[in-house]
TORKE-552571 format. One record per residue (C-alpha): residue in one letter; z, x, y. Coordinates in steps of 0.05 Angstrom, whole numbers, plus 32768, in hexadecimal, padded with zeros to 4 digits. Each point is the difference from the previous one (the first is absolute). Layout:
N
AZXY/...
END
This chain:
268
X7FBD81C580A2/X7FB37FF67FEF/X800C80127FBF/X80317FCD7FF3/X7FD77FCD801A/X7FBE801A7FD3/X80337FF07FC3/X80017FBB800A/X80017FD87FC2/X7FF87FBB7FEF/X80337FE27FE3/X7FEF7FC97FCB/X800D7FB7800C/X80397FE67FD4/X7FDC7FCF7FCA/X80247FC17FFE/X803080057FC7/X80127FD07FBB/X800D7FAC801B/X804C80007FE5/X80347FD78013/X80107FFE8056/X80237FDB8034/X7FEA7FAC7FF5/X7FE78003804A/X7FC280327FE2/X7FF87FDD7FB8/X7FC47FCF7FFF/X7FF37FCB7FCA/X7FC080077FC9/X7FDF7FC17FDE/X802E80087FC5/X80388009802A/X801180407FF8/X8018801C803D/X7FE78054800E/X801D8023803E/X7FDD80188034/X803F8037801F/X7FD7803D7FE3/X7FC47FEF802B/X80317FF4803C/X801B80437FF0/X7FBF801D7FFB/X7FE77FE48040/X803A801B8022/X7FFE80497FE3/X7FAF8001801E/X801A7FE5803C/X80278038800F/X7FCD802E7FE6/X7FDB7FEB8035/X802F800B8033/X7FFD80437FEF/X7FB580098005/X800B7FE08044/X803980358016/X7FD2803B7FE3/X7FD17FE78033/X80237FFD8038/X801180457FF6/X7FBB80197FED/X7FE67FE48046/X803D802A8023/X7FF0803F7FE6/X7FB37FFC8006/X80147FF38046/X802980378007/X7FC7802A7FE8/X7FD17FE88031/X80318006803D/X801B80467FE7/X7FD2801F7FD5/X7FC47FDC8004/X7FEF80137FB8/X7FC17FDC7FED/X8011800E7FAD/X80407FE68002/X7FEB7FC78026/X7FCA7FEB7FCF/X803380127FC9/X802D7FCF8020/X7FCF7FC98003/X7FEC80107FB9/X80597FEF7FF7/X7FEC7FBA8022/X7FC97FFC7FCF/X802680097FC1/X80407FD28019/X7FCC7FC28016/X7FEB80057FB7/X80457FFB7FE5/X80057FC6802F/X7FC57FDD7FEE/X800F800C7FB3/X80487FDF8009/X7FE47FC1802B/X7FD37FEF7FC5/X8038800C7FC8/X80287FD18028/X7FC27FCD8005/X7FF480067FB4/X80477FF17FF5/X800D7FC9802B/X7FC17FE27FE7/X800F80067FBC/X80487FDA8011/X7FD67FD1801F/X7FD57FF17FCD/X802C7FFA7FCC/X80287FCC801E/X7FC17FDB800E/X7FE77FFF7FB7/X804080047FE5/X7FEE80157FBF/X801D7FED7FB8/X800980567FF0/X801F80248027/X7FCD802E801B/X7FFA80488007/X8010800A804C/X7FF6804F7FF7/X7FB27FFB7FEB/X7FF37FC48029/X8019802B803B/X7FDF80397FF3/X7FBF7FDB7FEF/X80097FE28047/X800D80458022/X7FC1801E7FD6/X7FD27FCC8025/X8023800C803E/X7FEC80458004/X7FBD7FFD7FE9/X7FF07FE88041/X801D803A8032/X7FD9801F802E/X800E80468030/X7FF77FC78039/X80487FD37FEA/X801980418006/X7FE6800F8049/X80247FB88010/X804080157FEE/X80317FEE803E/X801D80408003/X7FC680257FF5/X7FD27FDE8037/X8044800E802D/X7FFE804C7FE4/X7FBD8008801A/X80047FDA8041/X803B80278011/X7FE280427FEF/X7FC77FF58024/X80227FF2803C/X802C80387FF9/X7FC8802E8002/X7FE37FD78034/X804180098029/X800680487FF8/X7FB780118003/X7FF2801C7FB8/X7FC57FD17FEB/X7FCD80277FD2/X7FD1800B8035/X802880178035/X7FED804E7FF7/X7FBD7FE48020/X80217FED8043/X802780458006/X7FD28008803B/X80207FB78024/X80058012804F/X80487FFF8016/X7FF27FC78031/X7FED7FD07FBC/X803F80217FDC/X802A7FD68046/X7FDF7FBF7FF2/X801080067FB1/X80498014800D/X80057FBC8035/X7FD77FCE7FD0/X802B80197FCC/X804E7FF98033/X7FDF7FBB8007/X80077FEF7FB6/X804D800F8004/X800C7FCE8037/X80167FB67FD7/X7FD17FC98019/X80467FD18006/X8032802C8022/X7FCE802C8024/X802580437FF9/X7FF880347FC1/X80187FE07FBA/X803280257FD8/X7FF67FD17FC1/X7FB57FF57FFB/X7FEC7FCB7FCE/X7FB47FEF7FF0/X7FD87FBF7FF5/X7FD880007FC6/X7FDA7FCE8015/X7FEB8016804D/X8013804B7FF3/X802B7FFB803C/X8041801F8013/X80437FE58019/X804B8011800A/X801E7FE17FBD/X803B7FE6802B/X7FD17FD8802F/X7FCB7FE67FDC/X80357FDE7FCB/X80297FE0803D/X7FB87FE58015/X7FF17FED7FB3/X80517FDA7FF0/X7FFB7FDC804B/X7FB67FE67FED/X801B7FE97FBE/X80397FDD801F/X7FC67FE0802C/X7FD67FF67FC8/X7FCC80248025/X7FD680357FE8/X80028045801F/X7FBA801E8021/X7FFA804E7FFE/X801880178040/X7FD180378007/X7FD17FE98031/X7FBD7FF47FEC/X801A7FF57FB0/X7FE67FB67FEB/X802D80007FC6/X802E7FC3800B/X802F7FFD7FC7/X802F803A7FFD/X803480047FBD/X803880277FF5/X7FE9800C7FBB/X7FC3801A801E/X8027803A8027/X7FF980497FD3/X802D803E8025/X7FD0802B8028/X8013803D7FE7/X7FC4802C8017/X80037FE48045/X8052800A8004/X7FF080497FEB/X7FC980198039/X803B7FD6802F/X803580357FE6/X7FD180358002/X7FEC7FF48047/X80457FF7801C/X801A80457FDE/X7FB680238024/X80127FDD8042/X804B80137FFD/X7FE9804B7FED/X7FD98009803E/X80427FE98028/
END
């Protein structure tokens, strides 16, 4: 399984291809009035679209299995090798946003100018893309949705199941601070709404709270019919604006739930 994952390629953005003849809805008039078509690009723009929702899938499941390693194996190599996955795909991503900027720019611009040649959409493109690049940084990487989300999630997890870096220097905790970890921690798995244990956590990423998906979108659609907006409803939380598009699936939290209920039903 690692080993597939350590084969990831990148696969190369499609360059838009010749401006021949297309549907009328895509052609666009020069100065001279010669009309060029712009369906290529469209096709283009749809093929990188795709691509992307790739990348996005490969992430999904990279985050899975590096939290499968942490609640099973707790293999710290893996782990980072799984982060390094994140890494690689948030570089793919980035690379296709800006081939999609340079092209849609480049459309732009020519039916700005509107020049008397037809112009060369491939260099102007790639000269686009070229500049667009020039400016990365390891930091836009670090930004990456998915990533940020791989990394809040993971560090939860370990959180959750106690396997933080430094926790072979607490291997001498007293039993009575091992109780008041286990409760703090039951406390987290109660949902601020409904008041009893969530089955379907989902997270804020704005307040980093929790919440039953179920009841804090009932909350969110009867605000909106209201036109009101929705205040955390953890208590203490001064965040007053709560979105549905804000919501991310708790995954970590959903797994120390799972985990807890199979311990406490073991015991029985």
């Amino acid at each position: 399984m690692m080993r597939r994952f350590r084969r990831l390629s990148r696969p190369a953005p499609p360059p838009p291809s010749g401006l021949g003849g297309g549907e009328e809805s895509n052609n666009f008039k020069m100065q001279r009035g010669t009309r060029i078509s712009f369906s290529s690009v469209n096709s283009s723009l749809s093929s990188l679209k795709n691509c992307q929702s790739y990348i996005n899938t490969g992430m999904d499941i990279a985050t899975h299995v590096a939290l499968d390693l942490v609640e099973n194996f707790n293999d710290e190599e893996d782990v980072k090798s799984m982060e390094n996955v994140m890494l690689e795909y948030a570089t793919m991503d980035r690379e296709l946003n800006h081939y999609m900027r340079a092209i849609e720019e480049t459309v732009d611009q020519i039916k700005q100018d509107k020049p008397e040649k037809i112009p060369d959409l491939k260099s102007l493109v790639k000269e686009k893309f070229t500049a667009l690049e020039s400016m990365n940084s390891d930091s836009d990487l670090e930004k990456n949705e998915k990533y940020m989300y791989f990394k809040d999630q993971l560090k939860d997890m370990k959180k959750q199941f106690r396997l933080q870096s430094d926790s072979n220097e607490n291997d001498d905790i007293e039993q009575i601070d091992e109780d008041i970890a286990v409760t703090q921690s039951q406390m987290n798995f109660i949902c601020p709404i409904t008041q009893v244990e969530m089955k379907k956590p989902v997270r804020n990423k704005v307040c980093g709270h929790s919440y039953e998906e179920d009841a804090i979108l009932k909350i969110i659609q009867t605000r909106k019919q209201q036109k009101k907006k929705v205040c955390c409803p953890k208590i203490g939380c001064s965040h007053d604006d709560v979105k549905g598009s804000d919501l991310v699936p708790d995954e970590a939290l959903k797994r120390a739930i799972d985990s807890q209920n199979k311990q406490s039903w073991s015991t029985l």
